[in-house]
N, C-alpha and C positions, 0 to 999 in steps of 0.2 A: 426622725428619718423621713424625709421626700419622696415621695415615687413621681417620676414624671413619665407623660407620656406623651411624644411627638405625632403628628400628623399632619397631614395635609401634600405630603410631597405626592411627586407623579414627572411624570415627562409631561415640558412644555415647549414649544417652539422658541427660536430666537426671538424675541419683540413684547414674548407673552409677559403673562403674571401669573402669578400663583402667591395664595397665601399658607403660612405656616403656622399651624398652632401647638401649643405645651403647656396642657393641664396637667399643677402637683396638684399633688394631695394634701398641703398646706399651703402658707402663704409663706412668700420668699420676698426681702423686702428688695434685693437684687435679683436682677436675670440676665443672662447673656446668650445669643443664639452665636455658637461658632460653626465649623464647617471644614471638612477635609476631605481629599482626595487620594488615592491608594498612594503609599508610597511618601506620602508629605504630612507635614506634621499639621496640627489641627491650627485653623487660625479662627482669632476672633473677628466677627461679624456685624453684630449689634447689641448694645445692653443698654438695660433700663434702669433705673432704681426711683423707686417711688412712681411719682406719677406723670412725671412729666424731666426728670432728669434723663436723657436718652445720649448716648454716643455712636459713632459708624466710623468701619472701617473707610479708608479714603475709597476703597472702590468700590464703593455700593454708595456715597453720600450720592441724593436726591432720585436715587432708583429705589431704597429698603425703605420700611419705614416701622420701627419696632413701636408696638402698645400694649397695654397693659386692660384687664377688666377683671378687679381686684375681686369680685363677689364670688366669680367664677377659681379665682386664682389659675388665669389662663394667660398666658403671653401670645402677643402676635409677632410675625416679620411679615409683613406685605412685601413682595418681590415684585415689581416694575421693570419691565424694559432690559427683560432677561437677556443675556449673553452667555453665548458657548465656557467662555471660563468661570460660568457662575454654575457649573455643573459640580455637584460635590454630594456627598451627606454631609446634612446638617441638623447638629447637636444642640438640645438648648441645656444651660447649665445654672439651674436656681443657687442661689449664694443667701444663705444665712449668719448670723449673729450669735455667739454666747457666750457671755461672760466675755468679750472682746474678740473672738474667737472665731473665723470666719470656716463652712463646711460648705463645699461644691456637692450639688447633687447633678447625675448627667442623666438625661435622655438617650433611647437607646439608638437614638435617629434616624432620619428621615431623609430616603435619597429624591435628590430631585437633578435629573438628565436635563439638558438645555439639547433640544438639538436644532441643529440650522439645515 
């Protein structure tokens, strides 16, 4: 069993950054930060697996930028060049293994306002 805990969110203006962190309580060899808005359903954002496999939704490629620092068992999303519909809570969701078997663990998340 995982326990994750988000941080880093806050209100930033249009243009800003902010970065997002998700410390488990173990090591997940997948992560994925997603993100939702009242009323909509949750969407995926960015995920990692291992150390250097990363993917991005089309509307954040070269604004996000997810990493990993395995020692800590801490995930990042670096947010860049924020935008008003980049306002949401956002979830991160470690992904393990067993016996073939994959288990989503989530975060309770983390809002973060864009305001312009």
């Amino acid at each position: 069993q995982l326990r994750l805990v988000e941080s880093g969110g806050g209100t930033v203006e249009v243009g800003g950054s902010l970065t997002l962190s998700c410390t488990a309580s173990g090591r997940a060899p997948a992560t994925n930060w997603y993100r939702q808005t009242p009323g909509n359903e949750r969407d995926f954002v960015a995920g990692i697996i291992g150390y250097s496999g990363t993917n991005y939704a089309d509307s954040v490629k070269g604004r996000f930028s997810i990493s990993r620092d395995d020692p800590t068992n801490t995930v990042y999303l670096q947010m860049n060049n924020l935008k008003p519909e980049d306002s949401a809570t956002y979830y991160c969701d470690a992904v393990t293994s067993t016996d073939g078997r994959y288990k989503h663990y989530w975060g309770q998340g983390t809002h973060v306002p864009v305001s312009s």
